[in-house]
KOLGU-280049 format. One record per residue (C-alpha): residue in three letters; x, y, z. Coordinates in Angstrom, 1 decimal, m for minus. Example, Ala and Ser with C-alpha at 12.3 -4.5 7.8 and 13.67 -1.06 7.14 Angstrom:
// residues 2
SITE  rest       X       Y       Z
SITE   ALA    12.3    m4.5     7.8
SITE   SER    13.7    m1.1     7.1
END
This chain:
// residues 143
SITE  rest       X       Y       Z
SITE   UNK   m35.0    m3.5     8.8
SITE   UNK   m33.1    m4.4    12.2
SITE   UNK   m32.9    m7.5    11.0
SITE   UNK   m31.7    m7.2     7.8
SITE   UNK   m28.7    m4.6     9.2
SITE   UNK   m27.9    m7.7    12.1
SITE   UNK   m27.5    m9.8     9.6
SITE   UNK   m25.4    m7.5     7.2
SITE   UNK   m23.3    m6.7    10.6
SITE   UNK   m22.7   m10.5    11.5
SITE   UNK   m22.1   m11.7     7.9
SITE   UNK   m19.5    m8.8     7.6
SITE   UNK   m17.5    m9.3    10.9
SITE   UNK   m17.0   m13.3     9.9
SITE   UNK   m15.6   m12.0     6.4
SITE   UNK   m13.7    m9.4     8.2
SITE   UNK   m12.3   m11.7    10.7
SITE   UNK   m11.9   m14.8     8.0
SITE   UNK    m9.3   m12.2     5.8
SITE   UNK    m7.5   m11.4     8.4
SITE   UNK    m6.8   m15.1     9.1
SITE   UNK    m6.4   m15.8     5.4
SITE   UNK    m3.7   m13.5     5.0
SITE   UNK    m2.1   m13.4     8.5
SITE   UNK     1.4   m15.0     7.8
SITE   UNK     0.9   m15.6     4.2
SITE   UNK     3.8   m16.6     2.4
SITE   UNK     5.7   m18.1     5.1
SITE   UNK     4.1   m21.4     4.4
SITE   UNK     4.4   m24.9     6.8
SITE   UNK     6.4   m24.7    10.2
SITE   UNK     8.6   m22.6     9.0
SITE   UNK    12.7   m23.9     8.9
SITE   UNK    12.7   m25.5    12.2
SITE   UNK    15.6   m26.0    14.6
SITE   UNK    18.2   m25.6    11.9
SITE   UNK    17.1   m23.4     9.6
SITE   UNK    17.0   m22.9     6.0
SITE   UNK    20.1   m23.1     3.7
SITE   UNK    20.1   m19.3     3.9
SITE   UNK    20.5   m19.8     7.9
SITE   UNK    24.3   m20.8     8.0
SITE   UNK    23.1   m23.8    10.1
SITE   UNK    22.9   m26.7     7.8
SITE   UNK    25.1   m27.6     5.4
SITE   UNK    25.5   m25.6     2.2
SITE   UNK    24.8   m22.3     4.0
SITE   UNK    27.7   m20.2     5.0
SITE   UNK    28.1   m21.5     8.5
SITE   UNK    29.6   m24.9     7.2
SITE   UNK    31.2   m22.8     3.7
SITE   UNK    33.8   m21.5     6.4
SITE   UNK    35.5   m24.3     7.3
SITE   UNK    38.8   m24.8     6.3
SITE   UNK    39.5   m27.7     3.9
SITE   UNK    41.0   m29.8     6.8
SITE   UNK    37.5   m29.2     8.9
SITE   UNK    35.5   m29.7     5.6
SITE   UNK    37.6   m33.2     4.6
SITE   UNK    36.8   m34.2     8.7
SITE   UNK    33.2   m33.9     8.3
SITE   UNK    32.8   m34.9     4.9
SITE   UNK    34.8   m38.6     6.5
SITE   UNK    32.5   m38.6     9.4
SITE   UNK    29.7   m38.6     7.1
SITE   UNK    30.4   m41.0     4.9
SITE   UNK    31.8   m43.4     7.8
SITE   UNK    28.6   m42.5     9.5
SITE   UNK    26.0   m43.3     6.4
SITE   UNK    25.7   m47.3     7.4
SITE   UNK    24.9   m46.7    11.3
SITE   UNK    22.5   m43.4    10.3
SITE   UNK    20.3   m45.4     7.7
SITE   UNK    20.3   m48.2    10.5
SITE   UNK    18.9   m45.2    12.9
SITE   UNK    16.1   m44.5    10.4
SITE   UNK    15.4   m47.7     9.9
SITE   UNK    14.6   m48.7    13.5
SITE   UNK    12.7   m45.7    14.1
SITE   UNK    10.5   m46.4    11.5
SITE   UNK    10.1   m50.1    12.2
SITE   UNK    10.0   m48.7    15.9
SITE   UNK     6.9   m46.5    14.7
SITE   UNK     5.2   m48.9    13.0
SITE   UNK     4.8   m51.1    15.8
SITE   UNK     3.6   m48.0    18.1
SITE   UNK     0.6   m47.3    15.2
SITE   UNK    m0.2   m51.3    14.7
SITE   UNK    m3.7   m52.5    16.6
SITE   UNK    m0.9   m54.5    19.3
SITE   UNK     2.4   m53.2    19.7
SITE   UNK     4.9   m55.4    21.7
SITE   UNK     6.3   m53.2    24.6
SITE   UNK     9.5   m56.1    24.8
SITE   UNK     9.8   m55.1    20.6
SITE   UNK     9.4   m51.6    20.8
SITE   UNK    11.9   m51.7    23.9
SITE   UNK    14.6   m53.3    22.0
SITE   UNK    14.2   m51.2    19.1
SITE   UNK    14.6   m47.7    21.4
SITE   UNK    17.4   m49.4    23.0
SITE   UNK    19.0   m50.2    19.8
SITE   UNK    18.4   m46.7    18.5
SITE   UNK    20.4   m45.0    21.5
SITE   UNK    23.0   m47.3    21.2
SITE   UNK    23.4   m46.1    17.9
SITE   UNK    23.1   m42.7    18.5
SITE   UNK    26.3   m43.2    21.0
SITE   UNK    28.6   m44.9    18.9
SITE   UNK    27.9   m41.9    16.6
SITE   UNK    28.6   m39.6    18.9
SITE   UNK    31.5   m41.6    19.9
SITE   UNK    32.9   m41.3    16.6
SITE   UNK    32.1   m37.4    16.1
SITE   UNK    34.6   m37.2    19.1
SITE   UNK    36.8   m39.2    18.1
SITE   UNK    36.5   m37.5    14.0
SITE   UNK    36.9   m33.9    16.2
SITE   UNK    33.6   m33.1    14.6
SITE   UNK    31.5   m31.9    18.1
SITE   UNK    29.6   m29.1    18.6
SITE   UNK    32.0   m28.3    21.4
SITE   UNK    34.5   m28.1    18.6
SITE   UNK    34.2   m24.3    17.7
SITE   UNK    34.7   m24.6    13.6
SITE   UNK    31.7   m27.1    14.1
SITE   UNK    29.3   m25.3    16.4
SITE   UNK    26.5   m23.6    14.1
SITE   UNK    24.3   m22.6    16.7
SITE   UNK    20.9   m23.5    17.6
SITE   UNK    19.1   m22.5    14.1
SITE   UNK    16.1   m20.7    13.5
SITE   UNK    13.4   m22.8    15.8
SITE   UNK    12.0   m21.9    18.7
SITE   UNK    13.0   m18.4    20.1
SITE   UNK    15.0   m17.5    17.1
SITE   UNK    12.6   m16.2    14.5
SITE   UNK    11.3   m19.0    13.4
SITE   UNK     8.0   m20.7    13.7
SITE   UNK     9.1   m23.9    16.2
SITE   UNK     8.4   m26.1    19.6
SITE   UNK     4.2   m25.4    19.9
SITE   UNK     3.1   m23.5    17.4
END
Protein backbone atom coordinates (compact mmCIF):
# COMPACT_ATOMS: atom_id res chain seq x y z
CA UNK A 1 0.00 0.00 0.00
CA UNK A 2 2.89 2.54 0.78
CA UNK A 3 4.09 1.71 -2.23
CA UNK A 4 1.44 1.97 -4.41
CA UNK A 5 0.54 5.75 -2.75
CA UNK A 6 4.70 6.65 -3.40
CA UNK A 7 4.17 5.88 -6.63
CA UNK A 8 0.74 7.60 -7.15
CA UNK A 9 2.57 10.78 -5.27
CA UNK A 10 5.72 10.78 -7.65
CA UNK A 11 3.82 10.02 -10.89
CA UNK A 12 1.41 13.00 -9.91
CA UNK A 13 4.00 15.66 -8.95
CA UNK A 14 5.97 15.05 -12.59
CA UNK A 15 2.38 15.57 -14.25
CA UNK A 16 1.81 18.41 -11.99
CA UNK A 17 5.11 19.91 -12.66
CA UNK A 18 5.16 18.92 -16.66
CA UNK A 19 1.54 21.25 -17.02
CA UNK A 20 2.78 23.87 -15.51
CA UNK A 21 5.72 23.94 -17.99
CA UNK A 22 3.46 23.06 -20.88
CA UNK A 23 1.43 25.92 -20.36
CA UNK A 24 3.80 28.46 -18.82
CA UNK A 25 4.13 31.24 -21.57
CA UNK A 26 1.89 29.56 -23.95
CA UNK A 27 0.98 31.52 -26.83
CA UNK A 28 3.87 33.78 -26.94
CA UNK A 29 5.70 31.39 -29.15
CA UNK A 30 9.71 31.58 -30.28
CA UNK A 31 11.97 34.50 -28.80
CA UNK A 32 9.55 36.65 -28.76
CA UNK A 33 9.92 40.21 -31.20
CA UNK A 34 13.48 40.73 -30.37
CA UNK A 35 15.35 44.10 -30.27
CA UNK A 36 12.95 45.79 -32.53
CA UNK A 37 9.82 44.59 -32.04
CA UNK A 38 6.81 43.52 -33.77
CA UNK A 39 5.02 45.78 -36.41
CA UNK A 40 2.62 46.61 -33.57
CA UNK A 41 5.94 48.00 -31.63
CA UNK A 42 6.36 51.37 -33.64
CA UNK A 43 9.99 50.26 -34.06
CA UNK A 44 10.25 48.81 -37.43
CA UNK A 45 8.90 49.96 -40.37
CA UNK A 46 5.12 49.85 -40.99
CA UNK A 47 4.36 50.40 -37.26
CA UNK A 48 3.43 53.83 -36.20
CA UNK A 49 6.84 54.91 -35.14
CA UNK A 50 8.11 55.25 -38.89
CA UNK A 51 3.96 56.18 -40.11
CA UNK A 52 4.94 59.60 -38.43
CA UNK A 53 7.34 60.92 -40.48
CA UNK A 54 6.64 63.57 -42.65
CA UNK A 55 6.71 62.92 -46.37
CA UNK A 56 10.14 64.76 -46.64
CA UNK A 57 11.64 62.18 -43.71
CA UNK A 58 9.68 59.25 -45.38
CA UNK A 59 11.07 60.14 -49.19
CA UNK A 60 14.85 60.42 -47.12
CA UNK A 61 14.65 57.07 -45.87
CA UNK A 62 12.84 55.45 -48.57
CA UNK A 63 16.34 56.95 -50.89
CA UNK A 64 18.67 55.72 -48.33
CA UNK A 65 17.21 52.43 -48.76
CA UNK A 66 17.08 51.93 -51.99
CA UNK A 67 20.70 53.53 -52.45
CA UNK A 68 21.63 51.23 -49.70
CA UNK A 69 20.10 47.71 -51.25
CA UNK A 70 23.47 46.92 -53.36
CA UNK A 71 26.11 47.40 -50.27
CA UNK A 72 23.30 45.56 -47.68
CA UNK A 73 22.89 42.35 -49.85
CA UNK A 74 26.90 42.57 -50.21
CA UNK A 75 26.74 42.58 -46.12
CA UNK A 76 24.59 39.39 -46.18
CA UNK A 77 26.45 37.97 -48.51
CA UNK A 78 29.85 37.98 -46.75
CA UNK A 79 28.40 37.07 -43.57
CA UNK A 80 27.12 34.09 -44.89
CA UNK A 81 30.17 33.09 -46.95
CA UNK A 82 32.02 34.39 -43.65
CA UNK A 83 29.84 31.69 -41.69
CA UNK A 84 30.32 29.12 -43.84
CA UNK A 85 33.88 29.00 -43.60
CA UNK A 86 33.65 29.29 -39.57
CA UNK A 87 31.28 25.78 -39.82
CA UNK A 88 33.58 23.97 -42.67
CA UNK A 89 36.07 21.07 -41.16
CA UNK A 90 39.17 23.97 -41.86
CA UNK A 91 38.39 27.47 -41.82
CA UNK A 92 41.19 29.89 -43.11
CA UNK A 93 41.66 32.51 -40.24
CA UNK A 94 43.50 34.95 -43.35
CA UNK A 95 39.75 34.25 -45.31
CA UNK A 96 37.52 34.72 -42.53
CA UNK A 97 39.75 37.93 -41.60
CA UNK A 98 39.23 39.57 -44.83
CA UNK A 99 35.65 38.71 -44.97
CA UNK A 100 34.99 40.49 -41.22
CA UNK A 101 37.10 43.22 -42.47
CA UNK A 102 35.15 43.67 -45.54
CA UNK A 103 31.94 43.40 -43.60
CA UNK A 104 32.84 46.55 -41.27
CA UNK A 105 33.94 48.39 -43.97
CA UNK A 106 30.61 48.07 -45.33
CA UNK A 107 28.86 48.69 -42.36
CA UNK A 108 30.82 52.33 -42.38
CA UNK A 109 30.21 53.51 -45.65
CA UNK A 110 26.52 52.72 -44.70
CA UNK A 111 26.62 54.54 -41.87
CA UNK A 112 28.49 57.15 -43.78
CA UNK A 113 25.77 57.56 -45.97
CA UNK A 114 22.78 57.52 -43.27
CA UNK A 115 24.74 60.78 -42.23
CA UNK A 116 25.14 62.10 -45.00
CA UNK A 117 21.04 60.95 -46.15
CA UNK A 118 20.16 62.79 -42.40
CA UNK A 119 18.72 59.41 -41.58
CA UNK A 120 20.63 58.64 -37.92
CA UNK A 121 19.32 57.63 -34.98
CA UNK A 122 20.68 60.85 -33.49
CA UNK A 123 18.28 62.42 -35.97
CA UNK A 124 15.08 62.69 -33.76
CA UNK A 125 12.24 61.93 -36.56
CA UNK A 126 14.50 58.76 -37.06
CA UNK A 127 15.16 57.57 -33.44
CA UNK A 128 12.52 54.59 -32.65
CA UNK A 129 14.00 53.56 -29.60
CA UNK A 130 15.50 50.50 -28.48
CA UNK A 131 12.42 47.94 -29.30
CA UNK A 132 11.01 45.38 -27.29
CA UNK A 133 14.25 43.10 -26.48
CA UNK A 134 15.95 42.76 -23.58
CA UNK A 135 14.55 44.90 -20.66
CA UNK A 136 11.59 46.03 -22.44
CA UNK A 137 8.95 43.35 -22.29
CA UNK A 138 10.11 41.17 -24.50
CA UNK A 139 11.80 37.84 -24.32
CA UNK A 140 15.61 38.92 -25.49
CA UNK A 141 19.70 38.85 -24.72
CA UNK A 142 19.81 35.12 -22.62
CA UNK A 143 16.73 33.79 -22.37
Amino acid sequence: MKKALIVTAVVAGIGILGLQQASANWGQGGFGPGFCGGPESGYTQGGPGFSQLSAEDQAKADNFLEETQGLRKEILMKQSERLALMQSDNPDPDRAAKLAGDIFDLRTTIQDKAEGAGVTRNNDNFSGGPGRGYMHNGRGYGY
